[in-house]
N, C-alpha and C positions, 0 to 999 in steps of 0.2 A: 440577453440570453446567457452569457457568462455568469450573471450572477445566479442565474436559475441551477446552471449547472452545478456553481458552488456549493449553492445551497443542500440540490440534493444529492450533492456528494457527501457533503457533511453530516444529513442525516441519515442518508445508507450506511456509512461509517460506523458513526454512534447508534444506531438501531443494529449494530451488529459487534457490536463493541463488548456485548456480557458474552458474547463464546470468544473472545480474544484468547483464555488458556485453554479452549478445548480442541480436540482432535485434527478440528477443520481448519485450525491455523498453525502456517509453522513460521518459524520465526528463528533470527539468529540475534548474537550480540557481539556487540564492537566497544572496544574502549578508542575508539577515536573520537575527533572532532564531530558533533553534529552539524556542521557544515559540509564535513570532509562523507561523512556517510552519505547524505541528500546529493551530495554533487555524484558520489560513487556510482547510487540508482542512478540520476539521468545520463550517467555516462552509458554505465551497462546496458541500459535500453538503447540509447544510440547506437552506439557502437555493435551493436546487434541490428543493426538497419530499421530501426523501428521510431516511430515518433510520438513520445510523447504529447498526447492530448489535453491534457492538465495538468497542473501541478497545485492541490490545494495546501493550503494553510490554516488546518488543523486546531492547531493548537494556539495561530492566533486569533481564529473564531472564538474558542473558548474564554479566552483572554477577553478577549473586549467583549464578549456578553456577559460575564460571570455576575457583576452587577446585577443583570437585568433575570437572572434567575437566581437568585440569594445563594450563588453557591458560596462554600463554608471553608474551600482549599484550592487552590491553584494545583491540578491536575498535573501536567508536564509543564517541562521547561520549553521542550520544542517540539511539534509534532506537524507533521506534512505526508500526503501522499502523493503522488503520479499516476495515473491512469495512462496506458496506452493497448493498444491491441495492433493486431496483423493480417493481413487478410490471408495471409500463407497458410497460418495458424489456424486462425480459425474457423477458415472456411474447411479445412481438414475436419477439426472437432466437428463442428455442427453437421458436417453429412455424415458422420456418425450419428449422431440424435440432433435432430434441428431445436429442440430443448436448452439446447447448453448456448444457445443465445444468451440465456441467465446469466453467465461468467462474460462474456463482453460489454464492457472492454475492461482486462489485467489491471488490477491493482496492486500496488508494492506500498507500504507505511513505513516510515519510521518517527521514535517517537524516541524522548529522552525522558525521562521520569522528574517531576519538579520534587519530591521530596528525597529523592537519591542518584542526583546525575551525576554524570561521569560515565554511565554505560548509556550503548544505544541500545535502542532492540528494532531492528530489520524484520519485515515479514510479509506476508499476503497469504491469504484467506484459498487453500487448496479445493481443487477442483475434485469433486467425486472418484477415486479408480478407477479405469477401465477407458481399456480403447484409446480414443487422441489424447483425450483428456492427460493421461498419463504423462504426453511430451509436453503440455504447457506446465503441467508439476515441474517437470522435470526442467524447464526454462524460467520459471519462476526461480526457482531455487537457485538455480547460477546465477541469476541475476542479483538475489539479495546476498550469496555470499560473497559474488565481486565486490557488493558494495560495502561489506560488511571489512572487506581485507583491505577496503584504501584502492580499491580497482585505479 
C-alpha cells in the first residue's frame, strides 16, 4: 500500500509539475541546508498539531529511474514532499463546497535545483480564493516560511 501511495504521489507531483511557475503555486526560497529546510516543513506541521502522512522522495525517484527513461540531466539535487491534512481544517473547507476534497490532503515540496544548488525553493500548490479555502492558503504559507527561515 505504501508503495502505491508513493507512486501516485510521484505522479500527481510530476503531472503537475509544468504549472510549478504559474499562478497556482507559491513558493519561497532559502539559502540553507536542504536538510535543514525538509526538517523545518515537518517541524512546522508538527508543531501545528498536525501529522504528517508521508513524506516522499522525490527526487530520489528520479534519480534511480533516469536510466530507465534516457533522461539527458539529473533534474535536482534533492527533492521531497510531505503530505498531511486536518480534520479541523478541512472539514471547515469542504462544508463550504464538499468539491475541495480535491485539495486533501496539503502538500508542501521542496526541491534543490541539480544544476544551481545552494538555494532551496519551499512551496505548495494554492487553493482556489474564497471562503475556508482562503485559511489553508493562509497555513500553508506559514508553514513554508517557518521552513524556509530555519523554523
Amino acid at each position: 500500500m505504501k508503495k502505491f501511495l508513493a507512486a501516485t504521489m510521484a505522479v500527481f507531483f510530476l503531472a503537475n509539475a509544468a504549472h510549478a511557475a504559474g499562478d497556482d503555486v507559491k513558493t519561497v526560497e532559502s539559502d540553507a541546508a536542504f536538510a535543514d529546510v525538509t526538517s523545518g516543513i515537518e517541524n512546522a506541521i508538527v508543531n501545528r498539531g498536525f501529522k504528517v502522512d508521508y513524506h516522499g522522495f522525490i527526487g530520489d525517484m528520479l534519480k534511480r529511474t533516469a536510466s530507465d527513461v534516457d533522461a539527458g540531466k539529473a533534474l535536482y539535487k534533492d527533492a521531497e514532499f510531505f503530505t498531511f491534512c486536518s480534520a479541523v481544517v478541512s472539514r471547515k473547507v469542504m462544508e463550504g463546497d464538499l468539491g475541495d476534497i480535491a485539495y486533501c490532503p496539503y502538500v508542501i515540496f521542496a526541491y534543490e535545483p541539480a544544476e544551481t544548488p545552494g538555494t532551496v525553493t519551499v512551496g505548495f500548490r494554492k487553493l482556489p480564493d474564497g471562503g475556508e479555502r482562503d485559511a489553508v492558503n493562509a497555513l500553508l504559507s506559514e508553514i513554508i516560511k517557518d521552513a524556509a527561515d530555519g523554523f
